[in-house]
C-alpha positions in Angstrom: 8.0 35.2 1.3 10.0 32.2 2.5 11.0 29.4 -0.1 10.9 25.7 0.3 11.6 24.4 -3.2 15.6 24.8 -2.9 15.8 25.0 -6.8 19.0 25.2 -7.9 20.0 22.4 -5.6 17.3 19.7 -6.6 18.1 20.9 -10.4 21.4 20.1 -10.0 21.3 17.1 -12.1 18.3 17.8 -13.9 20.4 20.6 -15.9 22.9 17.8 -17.2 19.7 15.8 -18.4 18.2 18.6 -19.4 21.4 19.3 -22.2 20.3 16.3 -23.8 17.7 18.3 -25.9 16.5 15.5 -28.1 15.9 13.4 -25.6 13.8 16.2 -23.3 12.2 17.2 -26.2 10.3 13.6 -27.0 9.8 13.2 -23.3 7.7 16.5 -23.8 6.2 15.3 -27.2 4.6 12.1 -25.1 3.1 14.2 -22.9 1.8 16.4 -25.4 0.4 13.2 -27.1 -1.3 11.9 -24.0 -3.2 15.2 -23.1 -4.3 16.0 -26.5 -6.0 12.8 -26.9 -7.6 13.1 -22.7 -8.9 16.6 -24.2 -8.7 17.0 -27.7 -6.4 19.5 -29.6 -8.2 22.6 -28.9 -6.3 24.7 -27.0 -9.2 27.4 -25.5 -10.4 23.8 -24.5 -8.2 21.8 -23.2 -6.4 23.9 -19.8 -3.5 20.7 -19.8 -2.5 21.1 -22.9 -1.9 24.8 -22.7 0.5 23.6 -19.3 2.0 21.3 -21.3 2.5 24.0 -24.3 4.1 26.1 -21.5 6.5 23.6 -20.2 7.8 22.7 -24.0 8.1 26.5 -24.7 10.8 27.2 -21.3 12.4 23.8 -22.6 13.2 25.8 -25.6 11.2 23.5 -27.5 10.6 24.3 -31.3 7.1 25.1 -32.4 7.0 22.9 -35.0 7.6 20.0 -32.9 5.3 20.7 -30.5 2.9 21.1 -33.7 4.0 17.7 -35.2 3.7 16.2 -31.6 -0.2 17.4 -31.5 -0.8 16.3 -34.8 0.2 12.9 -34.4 -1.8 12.7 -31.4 -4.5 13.4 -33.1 -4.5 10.7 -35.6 -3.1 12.6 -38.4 0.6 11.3 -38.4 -0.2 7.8 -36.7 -1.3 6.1 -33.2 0.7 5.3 -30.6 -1.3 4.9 -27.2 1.4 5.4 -23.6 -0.3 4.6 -20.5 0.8 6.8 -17.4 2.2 4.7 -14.6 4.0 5.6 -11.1 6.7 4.0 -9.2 8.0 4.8 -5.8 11.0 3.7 -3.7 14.5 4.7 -2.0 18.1 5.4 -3.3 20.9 5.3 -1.0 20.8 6.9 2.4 16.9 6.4 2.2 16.5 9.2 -0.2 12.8 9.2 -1.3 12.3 9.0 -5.2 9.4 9.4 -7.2 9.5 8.5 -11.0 6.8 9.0 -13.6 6.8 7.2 -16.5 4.2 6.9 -20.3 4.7 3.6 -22.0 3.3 1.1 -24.0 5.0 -1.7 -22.1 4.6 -1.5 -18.0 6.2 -4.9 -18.0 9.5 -3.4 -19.9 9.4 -0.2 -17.8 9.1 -1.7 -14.4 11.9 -4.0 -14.9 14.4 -0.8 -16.2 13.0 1.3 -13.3 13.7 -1.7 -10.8 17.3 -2.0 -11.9 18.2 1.7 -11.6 17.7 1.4 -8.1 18.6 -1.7 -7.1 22.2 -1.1 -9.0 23.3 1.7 -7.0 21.7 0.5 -3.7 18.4 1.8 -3.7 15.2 -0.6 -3.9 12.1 0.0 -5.4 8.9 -0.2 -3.1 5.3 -0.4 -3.1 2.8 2.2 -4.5 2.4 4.9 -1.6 5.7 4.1 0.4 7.3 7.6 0.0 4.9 9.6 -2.0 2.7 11.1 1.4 6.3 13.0 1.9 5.5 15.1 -1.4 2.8 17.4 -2.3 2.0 18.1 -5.4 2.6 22.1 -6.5 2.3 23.8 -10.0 6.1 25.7 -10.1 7.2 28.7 -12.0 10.8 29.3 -12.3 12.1 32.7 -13.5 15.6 34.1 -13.8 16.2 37.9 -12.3 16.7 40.8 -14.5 16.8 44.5 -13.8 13.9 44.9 -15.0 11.5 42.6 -12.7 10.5 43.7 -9.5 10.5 41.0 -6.7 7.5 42.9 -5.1 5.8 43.7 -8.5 6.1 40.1 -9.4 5.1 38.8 -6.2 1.7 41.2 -6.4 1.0 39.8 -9.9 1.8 36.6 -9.0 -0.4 36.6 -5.5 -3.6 38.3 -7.1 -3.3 35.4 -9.8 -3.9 32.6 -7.4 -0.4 32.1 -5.9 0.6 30.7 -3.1 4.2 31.6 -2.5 7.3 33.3 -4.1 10.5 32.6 -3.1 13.6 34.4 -4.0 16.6 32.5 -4.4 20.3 33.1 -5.9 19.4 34.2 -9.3 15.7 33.1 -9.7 12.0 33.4 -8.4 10.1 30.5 -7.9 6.4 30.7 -8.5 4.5 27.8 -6.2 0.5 27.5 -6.9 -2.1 24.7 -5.7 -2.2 22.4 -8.6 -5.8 24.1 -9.8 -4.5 27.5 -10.0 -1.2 26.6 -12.2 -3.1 27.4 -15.4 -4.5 30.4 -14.2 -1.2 31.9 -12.5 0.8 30.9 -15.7 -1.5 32.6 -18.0 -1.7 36.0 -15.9 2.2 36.0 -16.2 2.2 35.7 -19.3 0.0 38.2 -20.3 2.4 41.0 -18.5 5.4 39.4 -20.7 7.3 37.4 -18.4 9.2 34.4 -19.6 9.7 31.3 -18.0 13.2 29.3 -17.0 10.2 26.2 -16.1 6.5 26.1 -15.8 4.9 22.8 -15.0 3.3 21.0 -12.1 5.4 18.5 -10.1 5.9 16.5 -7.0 8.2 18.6 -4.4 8.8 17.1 -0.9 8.1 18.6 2.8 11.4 17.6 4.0 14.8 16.9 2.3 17.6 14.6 3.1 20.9 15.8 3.6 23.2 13.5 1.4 27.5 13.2 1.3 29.7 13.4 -1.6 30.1 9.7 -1.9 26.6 9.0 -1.7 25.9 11.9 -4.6 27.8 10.4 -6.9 25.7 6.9 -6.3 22.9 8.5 -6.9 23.2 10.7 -9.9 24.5 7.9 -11.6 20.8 6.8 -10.2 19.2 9.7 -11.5 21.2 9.3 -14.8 19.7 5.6 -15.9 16.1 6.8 -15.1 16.4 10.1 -16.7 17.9 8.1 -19.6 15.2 5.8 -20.1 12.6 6.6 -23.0 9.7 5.6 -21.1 10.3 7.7 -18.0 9.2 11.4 -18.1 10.1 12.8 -14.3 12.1 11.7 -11.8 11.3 13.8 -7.9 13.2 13.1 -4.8 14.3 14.7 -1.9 18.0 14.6 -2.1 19.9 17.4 -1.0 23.4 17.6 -2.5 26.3 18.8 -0.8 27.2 22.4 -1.0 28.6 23.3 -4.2 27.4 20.3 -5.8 28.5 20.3 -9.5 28.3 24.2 -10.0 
């Protein structure tokens, strides 16, 4: 089947943020924290925070801190309440950016968000102006082996609930409707395959080409938002020149 994602080139940048452990790490731990208290700690109860389990585990996440991050959502090692917000706009060359944020200060987060794309040309916009161009997809990445079967997988992944598998330079990427993530995640699972990611996110229909000059104005973009505490996911449709920091 034919993919759409273009992984490794919309991770391009996400893999520098992604070496900053700590800081993916109590991104993670926030969203651990707000699912747990939406559906309790129970995991054969609560279907988000099993995706959320997932997503810490392919992060490499240690299992004591995704313990210590459940307990303190549950009251036992103190309260802290983030409230999920959503702001849309455009970096340069009218690239469409989506960024996600938990925090218990909109006022504080709005105004970091704001800059970040007002200082390298971009301009923040109203709620709706570029998220239509996005659907929202659960995604499973996995890296190739010898042992994994592309038509195997794809059988296992289809009879789970998939949608699509798409083969691309050294990984398979896994799309489901956002109701069958859970489902398709757990079937994989249970045949022993391990994820590169796992988690639901915004990926756009179309993508917009972008030069070298203009990459580097907006990873440095990218960069302050994936920076800031309070934000958890940046999506856009950039597409970055070939060969783009490989």
């Amino acid at each position: 089947m034919s993919g759409h994602s273009k992984w490794h080139n919309i991770q391009a940048k996400k893999g520098k943020a992604d070496a900053k452990r700590g800081k993916v790490f109590t991104k993670i731990g926030k969203e651990l924290m707000v699912v747990v208290r939406m559906g309790g700690a129970n995991l054969d109860a609560n279907s988000k925070l099993r995706d959320v389990i997932a997503k810490a585990k392919a992060a490499n996440m240690p299992q004591d801190t995704i313990t210590r991050a459940i307990k303190k959502a549950s009251g036992e090692l103190g309260d802290v309440n983030y409230e999920e917000t959503v702001y849309e706009g455009y970096g340069p060359l009218g690239v469409a950016v989506i960024v996600e944020a938990l925090t218990d200060n909109k006022n504080r987060t709005a105004s970091n968000v704001r800059h970040a794309f007002s200082k390298q040309g971009g301009n923040m916009g109203s709620t709706g102006c570029v998220s239509f161009m996005f659907q929202k997809k659960g995604e499973i990445v996995i890296e190739k082996n010898d042992s994994l079967d592309e038509d195997e997988l794809m059988m296992m992944a289809l009879d789970a609930g998939a949608e699509d598998l798409a083969s691309e330079d050294e990984v398979f990427v896994v799309t489901t409707a956002p109701e069958e993530f859970g489902n398709v995640r757990e079937a994989l699972e249970a045949q022993g395959i391990e994820f590169l990611a796992a988690e639901i996110k915004a990926i756009p229909d179309t993508y917009t080409a972008i030069d070298e000059e203009t990459a580097v104005k907006f990873e440095k973009m990218l960069d302050q938002l994936e920076d800031d505490d309070d934000v958890q996911n940046v999506y856009h449709n950039a597409e970055f020149p070939e060969g783009w920091d490989e």
